[in-house]
C-alpha positions, 0 to 999 in steps of 0.5 A, a space after each residue: 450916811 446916804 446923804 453923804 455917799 450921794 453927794 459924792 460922785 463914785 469918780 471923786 471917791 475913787 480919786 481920792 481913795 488912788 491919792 491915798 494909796 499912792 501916797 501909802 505907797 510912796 512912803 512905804 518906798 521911801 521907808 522900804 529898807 527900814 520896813 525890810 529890816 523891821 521884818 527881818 528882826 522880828 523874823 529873827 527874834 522868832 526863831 531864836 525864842 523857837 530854838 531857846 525853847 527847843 534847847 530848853 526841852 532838849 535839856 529837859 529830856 536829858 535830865 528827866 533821861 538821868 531818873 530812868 537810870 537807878 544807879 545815878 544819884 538824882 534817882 536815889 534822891 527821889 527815892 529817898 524823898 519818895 521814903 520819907 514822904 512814906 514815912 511821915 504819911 504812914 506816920 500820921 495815918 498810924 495816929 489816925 485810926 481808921 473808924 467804920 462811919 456808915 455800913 449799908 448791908 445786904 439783906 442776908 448780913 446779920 453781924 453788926 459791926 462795930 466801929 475800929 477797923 484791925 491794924 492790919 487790915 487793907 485798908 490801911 494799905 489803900 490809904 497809903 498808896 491811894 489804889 484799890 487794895 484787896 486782901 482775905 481778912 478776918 475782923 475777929 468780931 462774933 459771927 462774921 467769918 473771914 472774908 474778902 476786904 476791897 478798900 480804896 481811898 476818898 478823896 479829901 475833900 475841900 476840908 484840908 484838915 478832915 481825917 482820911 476817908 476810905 471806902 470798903 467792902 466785906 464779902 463773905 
């Protein structure tokens, strides 16, 4: 590469390179009209794809505004599939019994523990609506008097088919 820059005299490199923009140049000017409008229509696709998506988020709002609104039907609709999705998880939760897989006590808690969890107990609860349920319980097991039950719900896991799992703990 040195060779060939060192045959070359710097003038005849710089001629060269003139005549090329020149001739650059000179079919820009031949072609000027249809360069401008070239950038014109692309300058004019821009904006119409900007003002689409701007119209497309302004109908999105509008109608995201009817769901805010408890009287329209769309709300009732949601609602009423917000029911029935309910209904069919607290469905198959009620035939999935809740059991007790691991406890880990504290060194004064002497009660053990058997395996079902009551009916109605908050844990329930933390499985059907995925937050942090608190409630004052009593288990009716032999030496473990009412006390305060915090539950919340595990997530499921990669296993889609493994049966819900919640986390509590009794404080007495």
């Amino acid at each position: 590469m040195i060779d060939l820059l060192s045959r070359f005299s710097w003038g005849r490199l710089l001629f060269v390179f003139s005549v090329a923009l020149n001739v650059v140049q000179a079919v820009a000017l031949l072609f000027k009209s249809a360069l401008n409008q070239i950038a014109i229509d692309w300058y004019t696709r821009v904006q119409a794809r900007r003002e689409r998506r701007r119209k497309l988020l302004l109908d999105l709002y509008e109608h995201l505004g009817i769901f805010d609104d408890p009287d329209s039907e769309a709300a009732g609709e949601v609602q009423a599939a917000n029911r029935v999705l309910r209904a069919m998880l607290h469905e198959r939760w009620s035939a999935i019994r809740p059991q007790r897989s691991c406890s880990i006590p504290s060194s004064g808690f002497r009660t053990r523990l058997h395996k079902s969890i009551p009916d109605d107990s908050c844990v329930y609860r933390a499985l059907e609506t995925g937050e942090v349920e608190t409630a004052e319980e009593s288990w009716g097991m032999s030496g473990l008097p009412p006390c305060r039950v915090e539950a919340m719900s595990m997530p499921p896991g990669d296993d889609a088919e493994a049966s819900l799992r919640a986390v509590a703990l009794l404080s007495i």
